[in-house]
C-alpha positions as a printed Julia matrix, in Angstrom:
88×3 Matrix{Float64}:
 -25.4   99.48  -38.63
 -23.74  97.45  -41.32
 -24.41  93.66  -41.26
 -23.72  91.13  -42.95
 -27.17  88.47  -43.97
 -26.74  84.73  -45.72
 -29.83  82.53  -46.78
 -30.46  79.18  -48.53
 -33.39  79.43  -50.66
 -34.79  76.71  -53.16
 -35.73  78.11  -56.73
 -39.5   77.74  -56.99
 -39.91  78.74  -60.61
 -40.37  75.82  -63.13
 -38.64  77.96  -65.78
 -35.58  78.26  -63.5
 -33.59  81.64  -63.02
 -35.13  83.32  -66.6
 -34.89  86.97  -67.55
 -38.28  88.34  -65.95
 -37.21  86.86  -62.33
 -33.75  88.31  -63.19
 -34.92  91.7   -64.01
 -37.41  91.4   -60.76
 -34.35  90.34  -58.38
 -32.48  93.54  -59.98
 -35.17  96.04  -58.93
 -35.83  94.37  -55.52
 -31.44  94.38  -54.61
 -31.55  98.12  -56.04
 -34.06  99.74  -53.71
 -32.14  98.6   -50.92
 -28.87  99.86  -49.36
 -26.43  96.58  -49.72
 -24.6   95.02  -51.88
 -26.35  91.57  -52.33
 -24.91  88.68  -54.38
 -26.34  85.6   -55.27
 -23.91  82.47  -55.25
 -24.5   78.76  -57.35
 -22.18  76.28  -57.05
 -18.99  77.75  -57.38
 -20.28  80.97  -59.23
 -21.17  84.43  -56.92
 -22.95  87.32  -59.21
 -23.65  90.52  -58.26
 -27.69  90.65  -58.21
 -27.69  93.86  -59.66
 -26.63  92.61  -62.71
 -29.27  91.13  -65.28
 -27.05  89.27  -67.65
 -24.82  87.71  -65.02
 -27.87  86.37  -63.23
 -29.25  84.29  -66.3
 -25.77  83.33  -66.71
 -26.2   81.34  -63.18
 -28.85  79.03  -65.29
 -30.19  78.11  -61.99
 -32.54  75.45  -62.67
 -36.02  74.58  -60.98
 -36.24  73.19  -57.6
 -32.13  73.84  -56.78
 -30.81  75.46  -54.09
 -29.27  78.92  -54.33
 -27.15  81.68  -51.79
 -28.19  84.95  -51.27
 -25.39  87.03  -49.49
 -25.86  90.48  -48.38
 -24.05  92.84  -46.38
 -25.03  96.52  -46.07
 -27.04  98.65  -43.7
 -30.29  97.09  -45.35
 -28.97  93.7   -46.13
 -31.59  91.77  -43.64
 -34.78  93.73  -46.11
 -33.26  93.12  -49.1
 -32.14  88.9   -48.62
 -35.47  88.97  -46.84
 -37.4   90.53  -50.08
 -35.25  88.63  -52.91
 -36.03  85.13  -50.92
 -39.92  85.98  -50.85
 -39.31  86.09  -54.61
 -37.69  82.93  -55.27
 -39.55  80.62  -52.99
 -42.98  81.81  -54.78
 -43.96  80.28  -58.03
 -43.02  83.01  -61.12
């Protein structure tokens, strides 16, 4: 069944979105089949994509989107939130 999955997290990492939590959200979103996006401010980037993640420059403590929709988008918004409400 194909669904559609939409959280609010808050960015627990004091370095903000940097390139090791970037490259970690990639490998989480690609194990999973969905297509997951994460959306700041006016800005949505595909979460496989390393470069357009840092790009976000989501800083510490703000709140972000994470938008899935796919037969395994509840795992994978449920996986890349664990992530980013941990200190990395």
């Amino acid at each position: 069944m194909v669904s559609e999955l939409e959280r609010i997290v808050r960015l627990a990492s004091t370095k903000g979105l940097h390139a090791e939590l970037a490259s970690k959200i990639v490998a989480l979103a690609g194990k999973y089949d969905a297509d997951v996006q994460i959306k700041y401010e006016n800005q949505i980037i595909n979460a496989k994509s390393v470069l357009g993640l840092i790009s976000l420059a989501i800083p510490y403590g703000e709140n972000l989107e994470i938008i899935a929709t796919g037969t395994d988008a509840e795992k994978a918004v449920e996986e890349i939130r664990k992530l980013l409400s941990k200190e990395v």
